[in-house]
MDTraj code that builds the backbone (N, CA, C; nanometers):
import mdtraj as md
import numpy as np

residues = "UNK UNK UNK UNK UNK UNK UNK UNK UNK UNK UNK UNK UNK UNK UNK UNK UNK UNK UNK UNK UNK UNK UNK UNK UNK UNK UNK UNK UNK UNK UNK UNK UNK UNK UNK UNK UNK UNK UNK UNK UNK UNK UNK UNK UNK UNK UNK UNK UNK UNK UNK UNK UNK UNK UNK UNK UNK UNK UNK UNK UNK UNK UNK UNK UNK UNK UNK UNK UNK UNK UNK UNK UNK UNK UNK UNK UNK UNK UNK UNK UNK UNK UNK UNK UNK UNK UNK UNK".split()
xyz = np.array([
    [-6.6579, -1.7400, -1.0324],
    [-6.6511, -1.8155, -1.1563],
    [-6.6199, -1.9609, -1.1220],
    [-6.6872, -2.0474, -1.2052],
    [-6.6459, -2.1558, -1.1712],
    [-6.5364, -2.2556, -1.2081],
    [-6.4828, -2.3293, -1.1484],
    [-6.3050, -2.3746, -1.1807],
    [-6.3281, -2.4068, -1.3262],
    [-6.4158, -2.4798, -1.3815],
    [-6.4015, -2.4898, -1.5602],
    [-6.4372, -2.4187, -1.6394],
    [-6.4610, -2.3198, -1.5903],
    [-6.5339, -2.1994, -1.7159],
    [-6.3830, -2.1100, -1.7103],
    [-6.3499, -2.1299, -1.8374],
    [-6.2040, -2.0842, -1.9131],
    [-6.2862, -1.9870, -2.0298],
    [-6.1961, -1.9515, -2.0848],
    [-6.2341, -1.9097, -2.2542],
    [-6.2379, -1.7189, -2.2441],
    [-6.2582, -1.6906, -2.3593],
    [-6.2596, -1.5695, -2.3559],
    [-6.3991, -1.5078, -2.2737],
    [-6.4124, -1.3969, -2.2227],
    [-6.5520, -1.3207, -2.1544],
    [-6.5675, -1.4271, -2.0604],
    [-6.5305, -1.5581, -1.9538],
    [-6.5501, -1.6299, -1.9210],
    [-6.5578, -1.5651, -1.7711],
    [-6.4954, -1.4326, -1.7429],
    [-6.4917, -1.3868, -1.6056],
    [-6.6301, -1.2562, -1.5960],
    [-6.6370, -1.2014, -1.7998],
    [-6.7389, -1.1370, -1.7388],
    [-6.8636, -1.1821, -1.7439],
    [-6.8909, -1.3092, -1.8166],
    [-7.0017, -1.3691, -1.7898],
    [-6.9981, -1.4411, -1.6473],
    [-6.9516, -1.4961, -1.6295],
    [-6.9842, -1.5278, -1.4722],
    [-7.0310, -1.4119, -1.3546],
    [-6.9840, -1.2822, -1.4080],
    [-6.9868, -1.1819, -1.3439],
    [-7.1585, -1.0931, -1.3669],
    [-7.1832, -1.1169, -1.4732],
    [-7.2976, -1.1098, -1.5087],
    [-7.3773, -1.1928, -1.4690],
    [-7.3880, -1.3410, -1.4608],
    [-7.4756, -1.4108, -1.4361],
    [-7.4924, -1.4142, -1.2685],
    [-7.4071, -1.4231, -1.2415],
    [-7.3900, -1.3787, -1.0786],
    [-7.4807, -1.2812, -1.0356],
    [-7.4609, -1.1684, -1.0699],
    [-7.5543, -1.0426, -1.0190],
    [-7.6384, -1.0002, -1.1157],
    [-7.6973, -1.0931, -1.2099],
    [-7.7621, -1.0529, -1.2759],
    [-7.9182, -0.9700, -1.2168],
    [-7.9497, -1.0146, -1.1119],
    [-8.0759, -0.9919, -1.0666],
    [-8.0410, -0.7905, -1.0296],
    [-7.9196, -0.8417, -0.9063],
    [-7.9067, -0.6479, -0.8998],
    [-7.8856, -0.5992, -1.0064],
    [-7.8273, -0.6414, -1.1135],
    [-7.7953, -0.5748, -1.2204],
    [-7.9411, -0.4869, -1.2938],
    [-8.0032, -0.5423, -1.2965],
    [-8.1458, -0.5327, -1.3752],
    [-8.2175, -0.4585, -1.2870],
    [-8.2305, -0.4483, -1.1446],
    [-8.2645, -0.3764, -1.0822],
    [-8.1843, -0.2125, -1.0735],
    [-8.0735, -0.2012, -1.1024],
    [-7.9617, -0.0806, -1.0564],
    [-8.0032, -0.0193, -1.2427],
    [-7.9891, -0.1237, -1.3315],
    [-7.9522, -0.0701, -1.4820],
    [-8.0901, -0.1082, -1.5753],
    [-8.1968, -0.0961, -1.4922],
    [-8.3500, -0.1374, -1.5655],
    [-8.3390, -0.1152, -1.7358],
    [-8.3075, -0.2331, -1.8116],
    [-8.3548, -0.2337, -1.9352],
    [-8.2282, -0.1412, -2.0486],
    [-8.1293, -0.1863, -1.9574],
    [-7.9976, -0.0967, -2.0507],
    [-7.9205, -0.2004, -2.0984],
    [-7.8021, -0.1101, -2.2050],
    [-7.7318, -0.2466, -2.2000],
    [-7.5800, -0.1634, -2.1957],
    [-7.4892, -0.2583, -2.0762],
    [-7.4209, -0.2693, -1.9811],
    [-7.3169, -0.3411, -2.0925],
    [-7.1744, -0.2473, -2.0484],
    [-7.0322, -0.2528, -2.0737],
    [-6.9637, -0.3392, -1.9333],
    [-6.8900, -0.4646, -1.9881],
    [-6.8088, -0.5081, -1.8323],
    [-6.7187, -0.5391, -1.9178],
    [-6.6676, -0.5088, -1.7636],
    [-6.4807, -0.5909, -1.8605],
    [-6.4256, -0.6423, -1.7116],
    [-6.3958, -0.7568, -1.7267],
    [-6.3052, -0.8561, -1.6131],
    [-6.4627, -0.8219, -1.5405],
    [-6.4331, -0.7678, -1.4035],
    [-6.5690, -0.8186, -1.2971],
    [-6.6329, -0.6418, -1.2634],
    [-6.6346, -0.6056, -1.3605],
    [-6.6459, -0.4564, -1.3502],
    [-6.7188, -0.4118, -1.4333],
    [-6.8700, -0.3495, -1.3903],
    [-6.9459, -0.2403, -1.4816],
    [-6.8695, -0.1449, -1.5241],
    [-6.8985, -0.1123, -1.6515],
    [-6.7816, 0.0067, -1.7014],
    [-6.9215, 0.1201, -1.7839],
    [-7.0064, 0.0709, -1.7908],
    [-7.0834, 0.1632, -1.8324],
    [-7.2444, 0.1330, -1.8664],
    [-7.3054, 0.2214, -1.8610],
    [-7.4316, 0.1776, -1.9229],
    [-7.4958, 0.2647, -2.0087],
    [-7.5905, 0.1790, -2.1104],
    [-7.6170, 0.2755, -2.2353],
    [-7.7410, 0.2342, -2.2822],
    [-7.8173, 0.3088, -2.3447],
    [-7.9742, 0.3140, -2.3962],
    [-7.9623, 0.1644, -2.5183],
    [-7.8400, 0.2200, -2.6214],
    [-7.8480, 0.1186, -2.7141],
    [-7.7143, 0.0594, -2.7038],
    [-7.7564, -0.0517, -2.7592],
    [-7.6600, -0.1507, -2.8002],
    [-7.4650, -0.1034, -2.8804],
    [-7.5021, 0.0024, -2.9969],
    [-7.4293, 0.0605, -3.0644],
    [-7.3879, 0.1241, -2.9603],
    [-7.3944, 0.2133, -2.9052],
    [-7.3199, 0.3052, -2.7820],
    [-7.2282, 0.2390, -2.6993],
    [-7.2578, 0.1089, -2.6493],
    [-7.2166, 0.0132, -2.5591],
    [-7.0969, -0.0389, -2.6488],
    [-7.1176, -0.0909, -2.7858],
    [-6.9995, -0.1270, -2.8328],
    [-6.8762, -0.0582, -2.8637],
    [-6.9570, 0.0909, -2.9009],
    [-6.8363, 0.1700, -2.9623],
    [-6.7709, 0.2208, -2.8535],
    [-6.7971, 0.1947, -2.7180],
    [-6.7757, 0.2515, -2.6230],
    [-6.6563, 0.1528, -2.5612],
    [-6.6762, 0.0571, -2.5592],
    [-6.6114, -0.0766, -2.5580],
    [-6.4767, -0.0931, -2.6739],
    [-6.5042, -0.0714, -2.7913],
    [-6.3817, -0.0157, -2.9112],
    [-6.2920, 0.0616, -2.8487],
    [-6.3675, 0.1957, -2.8368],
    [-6.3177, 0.2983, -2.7994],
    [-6.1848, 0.2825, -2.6843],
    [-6.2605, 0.1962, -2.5561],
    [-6.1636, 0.1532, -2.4614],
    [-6.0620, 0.0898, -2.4573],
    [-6.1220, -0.0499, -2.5787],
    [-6.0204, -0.1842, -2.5109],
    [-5.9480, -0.2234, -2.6716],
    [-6.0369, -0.1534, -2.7958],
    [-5.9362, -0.2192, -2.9514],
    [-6.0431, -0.3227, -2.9034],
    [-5.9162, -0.4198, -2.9589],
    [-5.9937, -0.5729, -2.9947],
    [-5.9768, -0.6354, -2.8761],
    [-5.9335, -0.5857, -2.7371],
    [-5.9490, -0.6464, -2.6401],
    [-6.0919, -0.7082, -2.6108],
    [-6.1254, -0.7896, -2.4798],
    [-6.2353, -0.8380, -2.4973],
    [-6.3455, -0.7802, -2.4024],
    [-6.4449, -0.7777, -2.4245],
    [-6.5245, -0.7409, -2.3389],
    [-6.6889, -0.7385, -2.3503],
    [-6.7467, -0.7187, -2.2529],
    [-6.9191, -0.7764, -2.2660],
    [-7.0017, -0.7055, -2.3266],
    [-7.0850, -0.7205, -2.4102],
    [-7.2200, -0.6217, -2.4147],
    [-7.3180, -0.6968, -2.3461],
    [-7.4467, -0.6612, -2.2583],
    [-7.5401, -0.7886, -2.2371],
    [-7.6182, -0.6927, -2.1770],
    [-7.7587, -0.6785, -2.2312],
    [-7.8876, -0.6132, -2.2051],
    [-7.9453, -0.6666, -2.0637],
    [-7.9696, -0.5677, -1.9578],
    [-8.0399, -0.6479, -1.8399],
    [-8.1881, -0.7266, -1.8739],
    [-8.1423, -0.8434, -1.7966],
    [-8.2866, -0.9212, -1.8440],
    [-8.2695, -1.0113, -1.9128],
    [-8.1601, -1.0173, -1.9703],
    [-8.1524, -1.0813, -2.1257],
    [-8.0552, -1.2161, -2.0958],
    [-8.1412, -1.3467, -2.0980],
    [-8.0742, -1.4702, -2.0470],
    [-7.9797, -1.5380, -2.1772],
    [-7.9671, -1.4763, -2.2674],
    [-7.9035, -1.4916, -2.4163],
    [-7.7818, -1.4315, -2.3947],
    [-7.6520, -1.5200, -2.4711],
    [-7.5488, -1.4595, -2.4401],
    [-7.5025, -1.4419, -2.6277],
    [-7.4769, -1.2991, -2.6218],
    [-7.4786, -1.2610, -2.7900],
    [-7.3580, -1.2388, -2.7949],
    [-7.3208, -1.2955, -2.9417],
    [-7.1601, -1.2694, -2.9663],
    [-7.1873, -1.1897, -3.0866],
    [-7.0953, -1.0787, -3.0501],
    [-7.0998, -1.0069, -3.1730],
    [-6.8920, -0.9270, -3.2214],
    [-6.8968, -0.8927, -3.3249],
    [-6.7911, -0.8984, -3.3740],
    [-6.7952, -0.6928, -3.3731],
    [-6.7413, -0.6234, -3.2872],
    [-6.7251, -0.4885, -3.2867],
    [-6.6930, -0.4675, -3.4439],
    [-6.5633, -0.4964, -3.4729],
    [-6.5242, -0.4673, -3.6364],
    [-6.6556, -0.4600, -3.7383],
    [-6.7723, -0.5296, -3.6941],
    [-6.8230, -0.5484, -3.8313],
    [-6.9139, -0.4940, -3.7590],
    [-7.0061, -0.4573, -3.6095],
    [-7.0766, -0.3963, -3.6112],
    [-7.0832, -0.2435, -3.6123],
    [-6.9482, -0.1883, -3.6075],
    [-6.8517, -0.1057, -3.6555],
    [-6.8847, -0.0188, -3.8366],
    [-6.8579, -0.1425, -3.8602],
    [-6.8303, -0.1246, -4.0177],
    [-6.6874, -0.1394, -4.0400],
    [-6.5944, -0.1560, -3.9247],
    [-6.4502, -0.1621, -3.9976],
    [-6.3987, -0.2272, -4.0870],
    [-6.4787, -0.3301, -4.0802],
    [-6.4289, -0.5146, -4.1623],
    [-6.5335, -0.4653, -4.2863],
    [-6.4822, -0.5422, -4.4123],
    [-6.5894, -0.5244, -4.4405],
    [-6.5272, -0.6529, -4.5528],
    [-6.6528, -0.7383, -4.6186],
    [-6.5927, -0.8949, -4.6730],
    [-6.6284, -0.8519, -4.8148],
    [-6.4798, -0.9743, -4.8886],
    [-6.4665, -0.9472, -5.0055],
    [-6.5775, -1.0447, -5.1137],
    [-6.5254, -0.9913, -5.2398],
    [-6.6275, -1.0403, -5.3530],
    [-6.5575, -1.1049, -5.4542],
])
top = md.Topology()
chain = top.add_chain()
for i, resn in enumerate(residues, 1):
    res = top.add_residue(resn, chain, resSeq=i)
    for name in ("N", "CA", "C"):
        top.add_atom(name, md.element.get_by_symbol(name[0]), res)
traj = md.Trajectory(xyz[None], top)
């Protein structure tokens, strides 16, 4: 990682972008659970990967990111969840 990249997911994106190439080769077309510098899982869909990620860490933090995929997506577990849900 590099000395100014701070912030939250800042170790597992570096960690991702780093090996992204083996990554995509080992996990062809999945999408991949990390947390700190560590694959923690891999999964067909997206939903699996998150709830899987819930399941582990709460609201701790951690990656979803499809091999291949040069886009870095932020998404909110609670609401892709359904836990949250906004008022009227």
């Amino acid at each position: 990682m590099a000395a100014n990249e701070t912030g939250l997911l800042a170790v597992e994106t570096a960690y991702y972008d780093e090996h992204a190439e083996q990554l995509l080769l080992t996990y062809p077309n999945r999408f991949l659970l990390i947390s700190g510098d560590e694959v923690i899982g891999d999964f067909e869909r997206h939903s699996e990967a998150v709830a899987e990620g819930v399941r582990r860490y709460g609201r701790g933090p951690f990656l979803v990111r499809r091999t291949g995929d040069k886009t870095l997506e932020l998404i909110a577990p609670a609401l892709t969840l359904g836990l949250l849900q906004g008022r009227r």
